[in-house]
C-alpha positions as CSV (number, residue, x, y, z in Angstrom):
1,X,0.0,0.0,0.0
2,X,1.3,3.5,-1.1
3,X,-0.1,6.3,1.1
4,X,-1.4,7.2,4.3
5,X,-5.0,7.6,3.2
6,X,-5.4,4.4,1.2
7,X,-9.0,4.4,-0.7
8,X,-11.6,2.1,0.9
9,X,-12.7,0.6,-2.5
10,X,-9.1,-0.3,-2.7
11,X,-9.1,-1.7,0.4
12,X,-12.2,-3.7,-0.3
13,X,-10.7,-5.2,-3.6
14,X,-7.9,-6.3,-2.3
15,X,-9.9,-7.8,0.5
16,X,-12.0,-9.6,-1.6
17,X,-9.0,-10.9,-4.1
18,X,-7.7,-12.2,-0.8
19,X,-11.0,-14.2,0.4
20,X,-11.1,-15.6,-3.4
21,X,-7.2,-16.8,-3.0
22,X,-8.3,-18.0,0.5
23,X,-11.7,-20.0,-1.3
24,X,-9.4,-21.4,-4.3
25,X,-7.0,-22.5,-1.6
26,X,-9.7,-24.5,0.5
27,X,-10.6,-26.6,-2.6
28,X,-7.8,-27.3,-3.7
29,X,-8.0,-31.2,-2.4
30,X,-8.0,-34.4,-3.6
31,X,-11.0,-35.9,-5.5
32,X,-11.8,-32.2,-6.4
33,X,-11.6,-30.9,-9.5
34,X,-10.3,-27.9,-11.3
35,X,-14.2,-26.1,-11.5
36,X,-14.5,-26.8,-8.2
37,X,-11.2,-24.3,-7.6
38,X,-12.5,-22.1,-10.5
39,X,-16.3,-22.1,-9.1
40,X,-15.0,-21.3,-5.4
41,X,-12.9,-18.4,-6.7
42,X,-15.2,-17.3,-8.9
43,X,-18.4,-16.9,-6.4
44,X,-16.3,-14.7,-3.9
45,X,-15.3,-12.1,-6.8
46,X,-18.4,-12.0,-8.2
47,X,-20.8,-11.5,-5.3
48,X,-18.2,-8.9,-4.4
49,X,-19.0,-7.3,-7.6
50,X,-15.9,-7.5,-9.8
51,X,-15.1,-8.5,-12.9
52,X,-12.4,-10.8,-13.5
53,X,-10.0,-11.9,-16.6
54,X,-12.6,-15.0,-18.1
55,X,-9.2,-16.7,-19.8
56,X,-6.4,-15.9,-17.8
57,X,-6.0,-17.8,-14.0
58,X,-3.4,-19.8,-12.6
59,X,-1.3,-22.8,-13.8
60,X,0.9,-26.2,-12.7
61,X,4.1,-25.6,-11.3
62,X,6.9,-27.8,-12.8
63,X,10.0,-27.5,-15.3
64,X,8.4,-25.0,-17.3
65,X,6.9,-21.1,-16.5
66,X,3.3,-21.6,-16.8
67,X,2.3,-25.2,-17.4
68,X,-0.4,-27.0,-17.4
69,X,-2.7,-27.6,-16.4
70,X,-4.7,-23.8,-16.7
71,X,-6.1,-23.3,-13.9
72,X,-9.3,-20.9,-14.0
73,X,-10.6,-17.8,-12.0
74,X,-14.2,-19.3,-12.5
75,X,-15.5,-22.5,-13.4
76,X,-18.2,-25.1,-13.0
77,X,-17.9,-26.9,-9.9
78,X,-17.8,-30.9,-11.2
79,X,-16.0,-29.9,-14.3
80,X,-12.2,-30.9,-15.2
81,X,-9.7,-32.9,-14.5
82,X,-9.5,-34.5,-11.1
83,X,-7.4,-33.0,-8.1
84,X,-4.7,-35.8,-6.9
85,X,-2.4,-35.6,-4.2
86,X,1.3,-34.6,-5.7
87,X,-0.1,-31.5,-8.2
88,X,1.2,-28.0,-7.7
89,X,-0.7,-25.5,-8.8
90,X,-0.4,-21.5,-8.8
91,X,-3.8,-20.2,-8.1
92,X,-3.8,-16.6,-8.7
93,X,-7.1,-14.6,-9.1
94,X,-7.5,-11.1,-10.3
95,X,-10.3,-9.3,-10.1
96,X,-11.2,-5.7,-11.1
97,X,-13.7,-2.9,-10.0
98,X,-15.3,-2.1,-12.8
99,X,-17.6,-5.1,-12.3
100,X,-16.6,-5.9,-16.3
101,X,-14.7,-9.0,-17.4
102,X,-13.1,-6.5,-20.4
103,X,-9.1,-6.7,-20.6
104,X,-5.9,-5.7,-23.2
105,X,-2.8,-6.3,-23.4
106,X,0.0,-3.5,-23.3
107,X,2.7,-3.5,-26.7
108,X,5.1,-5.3,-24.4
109,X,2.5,-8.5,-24.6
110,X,2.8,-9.4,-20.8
111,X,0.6,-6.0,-18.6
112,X,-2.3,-6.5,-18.7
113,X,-4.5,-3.6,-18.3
114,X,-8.7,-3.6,-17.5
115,X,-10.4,-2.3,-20.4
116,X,-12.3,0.6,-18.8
117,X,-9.5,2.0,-16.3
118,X,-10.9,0.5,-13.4
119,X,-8.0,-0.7,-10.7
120,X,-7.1,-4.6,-10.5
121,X,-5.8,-6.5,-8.2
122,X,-4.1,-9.9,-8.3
123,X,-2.9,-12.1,-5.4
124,X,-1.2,-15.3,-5.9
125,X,0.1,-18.8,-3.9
126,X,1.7,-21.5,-4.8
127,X,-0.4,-24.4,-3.3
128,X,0.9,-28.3,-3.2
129,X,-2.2,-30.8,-3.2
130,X,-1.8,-33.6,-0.4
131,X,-3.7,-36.5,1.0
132,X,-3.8,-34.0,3.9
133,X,-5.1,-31.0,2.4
134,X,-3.6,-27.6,0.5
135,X,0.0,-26.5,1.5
136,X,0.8,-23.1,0.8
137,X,4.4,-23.4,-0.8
138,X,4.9,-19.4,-0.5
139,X,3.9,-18.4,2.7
140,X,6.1,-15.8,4.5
């Protein structure tokens, strides 16, 4: 945070990206399955309000920067392939306040920018899937 006076809708976005890491976290277990992460990260943003990027979410962690499997920002709950103990997986929503799923992409091809102006925010773990539930990998 930059500032002594921080606005509140600020405040409340990153709140709410928090919560919807926090719900993408939870069902990330075995016998789940990818919706299920998607859907639970995807009902927190959007009874906040916001709008979210539809394709872009998080991905597997391996050899390679941003493998697969895609993992999505919002899904169907049932849907996908099958959570099993051993996966790694980034899970990393962003949401933005103008309530709008709308998105480009800068020249440089990587910022990514909300189509009406409207602030973003964007939160990321990297969770490890075991027979005993989520580990958070990047914990402080």
């Amino acid at each position: 945070m930059v500032g002594d006076d921080p606005d509140p809708a600020d405040l409340d976005l990153i709140a709410t990206t928090e919560r919807a890491l926090a719900a993408g976290i939870a069902a990330a277990v075995p016998g789940l399955r990818l919706g299920d992460l998607g859907a639970a990260i995807g009902a927190v943003a959007r009874a906040g309000g916001y709008g979210m990027l539809a394709d872009h979410g998080g991905h597997g962690i391996g050899r390679a920067m941003h493998e697969a499997p895609h993992v999505p920002n919002e899904g169907r709950a049932g849907r996908g392939m099958k959570l099993r103990a051993g996966l790694v997986l980034a899970i990393e929503p962003m949401l933005h306040a103008g309530g709008r799923d709308d998105y480009r992409h800068d020249a440089d091809g990587w910022t990514l920018r909300t189509a009406d102006g409207s602030r973003a925010a964007h939160v990321e773990h990297t969770v490890a899937i075991t027979d005993d539930g989520p580990r958070v990998l990047t914990l402080a």
